[in-house]
NURO-102418 format. One record per residue (C-alpha): residue number from 1; z, y, x. Coordinates in Angstrom, 3 decimals. Example, Ala and Ser with C-alpha at 12.3 -4.5 7.8 and 13.67 -1.06 7.14 Angstrom:
2
<pt><nr>1</nr><w>7.800</w><v>-4.500</v><u>12.300</u></pt>
<pt><nr>2</nr><w>7.140</w><v>-1.060</v><u>13.670</u></pt>
% end
This chain:
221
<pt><nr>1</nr><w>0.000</w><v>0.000</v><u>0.000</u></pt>
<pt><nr>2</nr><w>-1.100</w><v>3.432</v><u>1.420</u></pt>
<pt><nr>3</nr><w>1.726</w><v>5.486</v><u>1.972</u></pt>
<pt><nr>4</nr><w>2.151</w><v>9.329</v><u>0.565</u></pt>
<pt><nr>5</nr><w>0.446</w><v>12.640</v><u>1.941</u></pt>
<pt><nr>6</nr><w>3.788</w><v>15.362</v><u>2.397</u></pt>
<pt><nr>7</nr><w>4.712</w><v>18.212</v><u>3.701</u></pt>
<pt><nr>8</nr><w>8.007</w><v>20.039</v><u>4.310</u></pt>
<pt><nr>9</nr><w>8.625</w><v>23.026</v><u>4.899</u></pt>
<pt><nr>10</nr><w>11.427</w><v>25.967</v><u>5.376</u></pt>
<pt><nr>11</nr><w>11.039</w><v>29.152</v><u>2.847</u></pt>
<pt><nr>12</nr><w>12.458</w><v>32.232</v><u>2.510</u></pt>
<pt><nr>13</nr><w>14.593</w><v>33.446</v><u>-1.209</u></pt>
<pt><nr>14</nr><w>11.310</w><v>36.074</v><u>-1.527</u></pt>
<pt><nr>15</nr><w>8.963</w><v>32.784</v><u>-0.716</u></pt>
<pt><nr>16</nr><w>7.756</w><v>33.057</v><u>2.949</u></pt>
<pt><nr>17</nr><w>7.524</w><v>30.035</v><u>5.110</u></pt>
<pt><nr>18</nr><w>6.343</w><v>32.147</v><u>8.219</u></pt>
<pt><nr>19</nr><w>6.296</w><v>35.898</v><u>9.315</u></pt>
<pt><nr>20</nr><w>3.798</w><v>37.653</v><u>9.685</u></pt>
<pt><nr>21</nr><w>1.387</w><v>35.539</v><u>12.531</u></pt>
<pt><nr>22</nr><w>1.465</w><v>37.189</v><u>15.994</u></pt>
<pt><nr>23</nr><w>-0.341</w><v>35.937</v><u>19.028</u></pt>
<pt><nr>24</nr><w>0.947</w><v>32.567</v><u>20.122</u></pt>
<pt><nr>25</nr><w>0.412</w><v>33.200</v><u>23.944</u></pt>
<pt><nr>26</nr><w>2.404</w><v>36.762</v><u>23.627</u></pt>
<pt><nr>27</nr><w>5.747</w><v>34.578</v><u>21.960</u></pt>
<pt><nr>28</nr><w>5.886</w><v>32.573</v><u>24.963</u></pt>
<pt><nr>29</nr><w>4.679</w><v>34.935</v><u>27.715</u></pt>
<pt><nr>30</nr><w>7.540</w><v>37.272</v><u>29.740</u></pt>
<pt><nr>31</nr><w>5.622</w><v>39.826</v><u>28.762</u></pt>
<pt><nr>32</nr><w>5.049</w><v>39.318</v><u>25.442</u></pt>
<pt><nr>33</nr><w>9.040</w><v>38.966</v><u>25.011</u></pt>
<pt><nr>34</nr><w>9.357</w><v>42.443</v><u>25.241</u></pt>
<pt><nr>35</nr><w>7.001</w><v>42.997</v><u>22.408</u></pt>
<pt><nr>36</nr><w>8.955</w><v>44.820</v><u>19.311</u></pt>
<pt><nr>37</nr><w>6.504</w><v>42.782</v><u>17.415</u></pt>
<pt><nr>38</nr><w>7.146</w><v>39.446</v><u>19.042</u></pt>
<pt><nr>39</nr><w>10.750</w><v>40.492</v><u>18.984</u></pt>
<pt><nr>40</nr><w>10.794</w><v>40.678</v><u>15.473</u></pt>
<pt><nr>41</nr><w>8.882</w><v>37.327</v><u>14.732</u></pt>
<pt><nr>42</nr><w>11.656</w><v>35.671</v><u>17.106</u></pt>
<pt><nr>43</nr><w>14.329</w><v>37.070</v><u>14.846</u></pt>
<pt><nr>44</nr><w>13.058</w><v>36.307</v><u>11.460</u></pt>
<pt><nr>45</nr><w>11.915</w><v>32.859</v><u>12.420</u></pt>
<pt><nr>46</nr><w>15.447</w><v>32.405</v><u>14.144</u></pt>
<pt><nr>47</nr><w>17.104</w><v>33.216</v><u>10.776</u></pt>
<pt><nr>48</nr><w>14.516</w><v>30.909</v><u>8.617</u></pt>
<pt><nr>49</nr><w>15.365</w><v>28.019</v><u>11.268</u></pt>
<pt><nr>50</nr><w>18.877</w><v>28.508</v><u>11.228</u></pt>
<pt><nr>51</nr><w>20.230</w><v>25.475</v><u>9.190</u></pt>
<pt><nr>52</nr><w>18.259</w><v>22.768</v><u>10.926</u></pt>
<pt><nr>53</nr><w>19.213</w><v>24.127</v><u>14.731</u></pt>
<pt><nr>54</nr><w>22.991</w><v>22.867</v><u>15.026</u></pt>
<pt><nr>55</nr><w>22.008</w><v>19.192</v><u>13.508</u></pt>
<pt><nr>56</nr><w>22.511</w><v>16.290</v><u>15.644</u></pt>
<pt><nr>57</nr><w>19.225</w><v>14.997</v><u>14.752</u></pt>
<pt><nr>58</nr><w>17.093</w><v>18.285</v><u>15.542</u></pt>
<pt><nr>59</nr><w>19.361</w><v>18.246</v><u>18.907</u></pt>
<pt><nr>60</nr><w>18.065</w><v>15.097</v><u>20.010</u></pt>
<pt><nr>61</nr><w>15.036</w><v>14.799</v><u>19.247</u></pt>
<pt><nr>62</nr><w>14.162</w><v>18.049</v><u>20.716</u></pt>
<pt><nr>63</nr><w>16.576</w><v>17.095</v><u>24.039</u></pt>
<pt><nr>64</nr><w>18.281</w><v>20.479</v><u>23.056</u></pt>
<pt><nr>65</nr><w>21.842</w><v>18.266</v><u>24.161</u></pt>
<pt><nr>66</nr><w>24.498</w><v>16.025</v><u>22.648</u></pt>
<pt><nr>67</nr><w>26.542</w><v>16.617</v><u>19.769</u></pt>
<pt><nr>68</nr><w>25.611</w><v>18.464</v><u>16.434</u></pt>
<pt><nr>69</nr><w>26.404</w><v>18.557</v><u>12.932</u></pt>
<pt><nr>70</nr><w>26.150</w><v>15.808</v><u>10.586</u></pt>
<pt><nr>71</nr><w>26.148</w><v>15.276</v><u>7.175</u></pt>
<pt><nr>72</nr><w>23.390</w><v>16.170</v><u>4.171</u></pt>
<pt><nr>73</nr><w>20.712</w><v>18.795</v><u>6.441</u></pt>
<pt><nr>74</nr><w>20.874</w><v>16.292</v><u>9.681</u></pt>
<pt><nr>75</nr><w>19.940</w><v>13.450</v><u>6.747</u></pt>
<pt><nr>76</nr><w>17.595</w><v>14.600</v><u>5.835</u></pt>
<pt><nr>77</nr><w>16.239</w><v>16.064</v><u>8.581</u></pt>
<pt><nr>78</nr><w>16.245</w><v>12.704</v><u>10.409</u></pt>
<pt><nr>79</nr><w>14.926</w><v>10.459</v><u>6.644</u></pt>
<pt><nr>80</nr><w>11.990</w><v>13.447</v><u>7.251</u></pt>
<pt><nr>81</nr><w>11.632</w><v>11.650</v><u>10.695</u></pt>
<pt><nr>82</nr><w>11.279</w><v>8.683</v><u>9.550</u></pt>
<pt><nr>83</nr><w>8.903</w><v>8.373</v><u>7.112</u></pt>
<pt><nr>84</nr><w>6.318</w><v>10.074</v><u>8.923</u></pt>
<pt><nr>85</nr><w>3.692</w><v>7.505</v><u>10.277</u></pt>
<pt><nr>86</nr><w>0.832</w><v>10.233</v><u>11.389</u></pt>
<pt><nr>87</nr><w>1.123</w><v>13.867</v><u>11.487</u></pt>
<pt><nr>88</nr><w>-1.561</w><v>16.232</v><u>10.974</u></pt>
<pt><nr>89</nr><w>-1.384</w><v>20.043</v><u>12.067</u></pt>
<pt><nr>90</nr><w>-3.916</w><v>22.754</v><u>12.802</u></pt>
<pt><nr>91</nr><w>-4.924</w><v>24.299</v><u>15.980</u></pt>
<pt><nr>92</nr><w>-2.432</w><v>26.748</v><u>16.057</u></pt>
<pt><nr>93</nr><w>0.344</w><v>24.649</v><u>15.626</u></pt>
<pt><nr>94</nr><w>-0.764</w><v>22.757</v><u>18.309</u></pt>
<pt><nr>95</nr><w>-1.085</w><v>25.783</v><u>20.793</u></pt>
<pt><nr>96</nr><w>2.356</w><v>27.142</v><u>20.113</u></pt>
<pt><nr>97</nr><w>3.773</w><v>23.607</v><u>20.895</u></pt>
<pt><nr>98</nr><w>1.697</w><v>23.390</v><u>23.505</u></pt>
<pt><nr>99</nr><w>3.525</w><v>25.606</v><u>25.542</u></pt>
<pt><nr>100</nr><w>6.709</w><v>25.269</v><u>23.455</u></pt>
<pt><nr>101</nr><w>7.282</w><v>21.459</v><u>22.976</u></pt>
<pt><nr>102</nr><w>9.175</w><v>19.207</v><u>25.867</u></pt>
<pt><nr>103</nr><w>6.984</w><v>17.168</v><u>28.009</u></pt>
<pt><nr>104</nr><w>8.342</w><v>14.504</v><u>25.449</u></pt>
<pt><nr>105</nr><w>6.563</w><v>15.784</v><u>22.563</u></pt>
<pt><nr>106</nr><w>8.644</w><v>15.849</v><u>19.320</u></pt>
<pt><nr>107</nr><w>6.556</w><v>14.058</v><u>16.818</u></pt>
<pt><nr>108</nr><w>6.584</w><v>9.904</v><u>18.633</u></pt>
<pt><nr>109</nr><w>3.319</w><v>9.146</v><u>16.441</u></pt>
<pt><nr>110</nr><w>0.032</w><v>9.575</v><u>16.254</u></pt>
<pt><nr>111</nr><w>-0.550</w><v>13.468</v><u>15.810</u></pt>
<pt><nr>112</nr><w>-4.469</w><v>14.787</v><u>14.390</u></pt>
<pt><nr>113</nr><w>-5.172</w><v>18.142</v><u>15.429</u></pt>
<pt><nr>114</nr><w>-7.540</w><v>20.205</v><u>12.860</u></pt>
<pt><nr>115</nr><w>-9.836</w><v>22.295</v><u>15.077</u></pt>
<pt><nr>116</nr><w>-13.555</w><v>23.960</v><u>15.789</u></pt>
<pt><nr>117</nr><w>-13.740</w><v>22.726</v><u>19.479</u></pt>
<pt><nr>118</nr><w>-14.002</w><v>18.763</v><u>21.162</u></pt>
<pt><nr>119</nr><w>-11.175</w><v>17.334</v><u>23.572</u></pt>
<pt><nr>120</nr><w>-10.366</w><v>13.948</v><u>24.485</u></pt>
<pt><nr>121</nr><w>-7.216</w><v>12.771</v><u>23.055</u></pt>
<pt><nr>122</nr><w>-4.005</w><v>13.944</v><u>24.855</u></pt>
<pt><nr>123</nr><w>-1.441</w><v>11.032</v><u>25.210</u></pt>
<pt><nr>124</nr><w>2.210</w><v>12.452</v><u>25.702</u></pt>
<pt><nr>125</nr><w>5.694</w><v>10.502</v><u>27.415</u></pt>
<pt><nr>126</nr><w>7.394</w><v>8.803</v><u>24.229</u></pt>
<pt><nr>127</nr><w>4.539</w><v>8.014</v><u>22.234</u></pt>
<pt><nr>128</nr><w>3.090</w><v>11.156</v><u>21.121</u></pt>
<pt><nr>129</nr><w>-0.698</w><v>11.082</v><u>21.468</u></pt>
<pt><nr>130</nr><w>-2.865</w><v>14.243</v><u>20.161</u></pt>
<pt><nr>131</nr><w>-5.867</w><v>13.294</v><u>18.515</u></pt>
<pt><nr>132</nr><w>-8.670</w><v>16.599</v><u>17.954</u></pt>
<pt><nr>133</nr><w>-10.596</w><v>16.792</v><u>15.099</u></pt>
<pt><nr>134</nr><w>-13.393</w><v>19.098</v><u>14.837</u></pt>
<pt><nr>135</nr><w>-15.362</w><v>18.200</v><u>11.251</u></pt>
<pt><nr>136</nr><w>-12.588</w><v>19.565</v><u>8.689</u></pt>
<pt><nr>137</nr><w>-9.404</w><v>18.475</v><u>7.280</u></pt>
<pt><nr>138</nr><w>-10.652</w><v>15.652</v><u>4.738</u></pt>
<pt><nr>139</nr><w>-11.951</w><v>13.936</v><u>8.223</u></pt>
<pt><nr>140</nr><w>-8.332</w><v>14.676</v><u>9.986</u></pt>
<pt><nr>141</nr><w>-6.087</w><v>12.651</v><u>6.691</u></pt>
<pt><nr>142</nr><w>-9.283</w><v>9.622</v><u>6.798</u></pt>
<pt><nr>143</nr><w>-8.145</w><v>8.994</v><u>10.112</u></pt>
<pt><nr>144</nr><w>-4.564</w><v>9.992</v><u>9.927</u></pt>
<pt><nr>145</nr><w>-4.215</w><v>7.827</v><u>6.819</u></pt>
<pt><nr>146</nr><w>-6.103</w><v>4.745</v><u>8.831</u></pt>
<pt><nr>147</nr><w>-3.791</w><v>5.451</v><u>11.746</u></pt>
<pt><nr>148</nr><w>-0.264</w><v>5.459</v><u>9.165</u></pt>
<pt><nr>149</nr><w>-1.220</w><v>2.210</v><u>7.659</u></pt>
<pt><nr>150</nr><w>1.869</w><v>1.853</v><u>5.031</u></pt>
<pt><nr>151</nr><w>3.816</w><v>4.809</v><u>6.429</u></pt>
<pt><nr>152</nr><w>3.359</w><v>8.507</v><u>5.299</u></pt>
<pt><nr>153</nr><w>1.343</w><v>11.096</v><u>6.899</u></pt>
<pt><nr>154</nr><w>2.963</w><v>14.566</v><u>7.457</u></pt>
<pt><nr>155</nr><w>0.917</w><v>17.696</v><u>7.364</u></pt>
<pt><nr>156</nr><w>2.810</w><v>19.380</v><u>10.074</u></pt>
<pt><nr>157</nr><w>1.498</w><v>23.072</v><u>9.813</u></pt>
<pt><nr>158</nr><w>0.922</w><v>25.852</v><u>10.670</u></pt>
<pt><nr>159</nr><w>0.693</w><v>27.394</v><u>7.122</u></pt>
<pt><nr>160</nr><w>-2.899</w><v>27.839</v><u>6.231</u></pt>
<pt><nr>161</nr><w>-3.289</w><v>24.298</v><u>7.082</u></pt>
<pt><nr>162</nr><w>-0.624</w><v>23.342</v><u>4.346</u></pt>
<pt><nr>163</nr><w>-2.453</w><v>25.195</v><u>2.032</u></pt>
<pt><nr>164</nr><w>-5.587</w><v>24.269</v><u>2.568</u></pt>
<pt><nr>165</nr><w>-4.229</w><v>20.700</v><u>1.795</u></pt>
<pt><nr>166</nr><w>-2.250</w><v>21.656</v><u>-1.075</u></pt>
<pt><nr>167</nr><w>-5.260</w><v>23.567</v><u>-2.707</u></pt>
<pt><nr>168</nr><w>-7.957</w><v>21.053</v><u>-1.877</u></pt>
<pt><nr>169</nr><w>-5.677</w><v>18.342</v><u>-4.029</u></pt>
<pt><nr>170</nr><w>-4.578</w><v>16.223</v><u>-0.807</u></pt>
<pt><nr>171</nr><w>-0.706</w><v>16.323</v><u>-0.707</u></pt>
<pt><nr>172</nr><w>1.576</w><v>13.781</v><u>-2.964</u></pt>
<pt><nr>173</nr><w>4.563</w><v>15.289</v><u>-2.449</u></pt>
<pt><nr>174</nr><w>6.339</w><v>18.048</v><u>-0.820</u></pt>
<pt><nr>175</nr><w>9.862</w><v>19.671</v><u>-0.057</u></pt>
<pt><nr>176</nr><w>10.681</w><v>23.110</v><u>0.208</u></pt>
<pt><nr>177</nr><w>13.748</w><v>23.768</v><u>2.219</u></pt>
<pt><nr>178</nr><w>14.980</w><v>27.295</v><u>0.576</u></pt>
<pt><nr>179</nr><w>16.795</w><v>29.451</v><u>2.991</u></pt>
<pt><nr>180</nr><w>19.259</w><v>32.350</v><u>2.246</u></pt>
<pt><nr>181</nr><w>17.368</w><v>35.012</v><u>4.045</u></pt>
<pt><nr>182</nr><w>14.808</w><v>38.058</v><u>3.037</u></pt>
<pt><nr>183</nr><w>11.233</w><v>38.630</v><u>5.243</u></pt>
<pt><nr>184</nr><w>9.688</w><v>40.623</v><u>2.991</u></pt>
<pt><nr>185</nr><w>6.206</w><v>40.363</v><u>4.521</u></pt>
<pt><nr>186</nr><w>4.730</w><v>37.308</v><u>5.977</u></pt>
<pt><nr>187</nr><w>2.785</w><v>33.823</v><u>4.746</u></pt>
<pt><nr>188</nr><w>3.483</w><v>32.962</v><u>1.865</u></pt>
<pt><nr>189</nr><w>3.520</w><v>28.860</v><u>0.711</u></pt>
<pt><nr>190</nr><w>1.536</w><v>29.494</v><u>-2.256</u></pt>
<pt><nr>191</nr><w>-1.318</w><v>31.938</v><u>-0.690</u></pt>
<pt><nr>192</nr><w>-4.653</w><v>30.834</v><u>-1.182</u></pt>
<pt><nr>193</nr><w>-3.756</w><v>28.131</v><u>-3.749</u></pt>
<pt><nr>194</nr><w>-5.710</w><v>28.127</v><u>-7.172</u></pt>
<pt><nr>195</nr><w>-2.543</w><v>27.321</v><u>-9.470</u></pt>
<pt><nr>196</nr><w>-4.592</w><v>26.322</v><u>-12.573</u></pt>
<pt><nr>197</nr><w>-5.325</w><v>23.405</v><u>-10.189</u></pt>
<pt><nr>198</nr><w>-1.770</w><v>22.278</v><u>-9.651</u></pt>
<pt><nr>199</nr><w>0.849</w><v>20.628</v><u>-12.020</u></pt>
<pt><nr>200</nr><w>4.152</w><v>20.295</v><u>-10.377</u></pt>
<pt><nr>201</nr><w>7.386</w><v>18.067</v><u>-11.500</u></pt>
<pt><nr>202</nr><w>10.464</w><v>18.671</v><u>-9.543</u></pt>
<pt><nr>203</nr><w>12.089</w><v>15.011</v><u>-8.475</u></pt>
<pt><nr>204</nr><w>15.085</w><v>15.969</v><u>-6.279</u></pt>
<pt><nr>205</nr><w>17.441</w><v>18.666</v><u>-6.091</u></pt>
<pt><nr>206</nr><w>20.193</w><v>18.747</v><u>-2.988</u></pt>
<pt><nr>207</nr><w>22.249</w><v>21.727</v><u>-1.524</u></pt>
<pt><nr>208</nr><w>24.072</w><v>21.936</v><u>1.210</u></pt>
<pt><nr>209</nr><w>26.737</w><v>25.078</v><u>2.313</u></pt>
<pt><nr>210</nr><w>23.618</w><v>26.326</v><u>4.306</u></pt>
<pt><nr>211</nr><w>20.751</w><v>25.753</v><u>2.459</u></pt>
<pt><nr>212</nr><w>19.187</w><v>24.157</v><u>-0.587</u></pt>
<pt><nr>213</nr><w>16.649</w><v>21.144</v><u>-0.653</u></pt>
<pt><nr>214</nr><w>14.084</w><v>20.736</v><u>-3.147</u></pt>
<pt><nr>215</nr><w>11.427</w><v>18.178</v><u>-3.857</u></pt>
<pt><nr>216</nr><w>8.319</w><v>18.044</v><u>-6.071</u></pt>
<pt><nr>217</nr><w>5.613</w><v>15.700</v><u>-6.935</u></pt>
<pt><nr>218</nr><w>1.875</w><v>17.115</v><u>-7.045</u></pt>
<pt><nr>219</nr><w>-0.435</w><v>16.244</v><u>-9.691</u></pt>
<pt><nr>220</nr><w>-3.910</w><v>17.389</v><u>-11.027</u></pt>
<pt><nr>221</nr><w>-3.782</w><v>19.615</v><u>-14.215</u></pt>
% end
């Protein structure tokens, strides 16, 4: 049986998952750091991120140290983990992590990269191998499914990625993790999606003291 197509995601109460995009090689340039843009990006993105940076899980994985919170976030940060067979993410995603991720890449699957160019696949310490694919996202979950077998595939990000899954009628089921903080400007989860396309039921509800999980199905009106 094929598993599901997901994503998950972090949003803001005024429904941003991301500020507003600056360039990726000026957030993790010295130079760039001093940029009151970049500067700003940092800080809201630090505040979205804030519940999932003390878990035990997120610790570990990312080799951030020992030790961290447990409890409902770090489960279901970790049952996120875990169900993920393939992950998909666009091209600048994969730049950011690029110069962001460990040499042990985060992800220990299969990962297909949505892009315009050609590159051999990039194989990773842990299990991670990058996978480019340069003829549209339909191509990217074909392959990512194939690669999952029974296990879910994860679209990763960035944000127009996720929604140009979510509007082309590709994702099963996501979860919005709803964050107590304000952006005011940024990308918004629902940009660029036709809602007279969507029908959404709500399966799952869980809050913790930091933030609040939620869960819907997607269907086809």
């Amino acid at each position: 049986m094929a598993g599901k197509v997901f994503f998950s995601v972090t949003m803001s109460l005024d429904g941003f998952m991301a500020p507003e995009a600056v360039p990726v090689e000026d957030v993790f340039s010295p130079e760039g750091r001093n940029d009151p843009r970049v500067q700003r990006w940092m800080t809201k993105w630090s505040e979205l991120q804030a519940w999932a940076f003390p878990q035990r899980w997120f610790r570990e994985n990312l080799k951030l140290g020992e030790g961290g919170e447990e409890g409902l976030d770090n489960d279901i940060a970790r049952a996120t983990y875990e169900r993920t067979g393939v992950s998909v993410m666009g091209k600048r995603m994969f730049d950011a992590g690029e110069l962001a991720w460990p040499e042990e890449a985060p992800f220990h699957t299969p990962v297909f990269v949505v892009t315009h160019t050609k590159r051999d696949p990039w194989e990773r310490p842990g299990g991670t191998t990058f996978h480019f694919v340069n003829d549209g996202i339909s191509s990217a979950l074909d392959q990512a499914r194939e690669a999952a077998g029974d296990r879910d595939v994860r679209i990763a990000g960035g944000a127009e990625t996720i929604q140009e899954y979510l509007d082309g009628g590709l994702i099963d089921e996501f979860s919005i993790t709803l964050a107590p903080v304000l952006f005011g400007t940024g990308i918004r989860l629902f940009d660029r999606v036709d809602p007279a396309r969507l029908a959404l039921d709500q399966t799952r509800t869980d809050a913790s003291s930091r933030v609040t999980h939620l869960t819907y199905t997607v269907g086809k009106r």
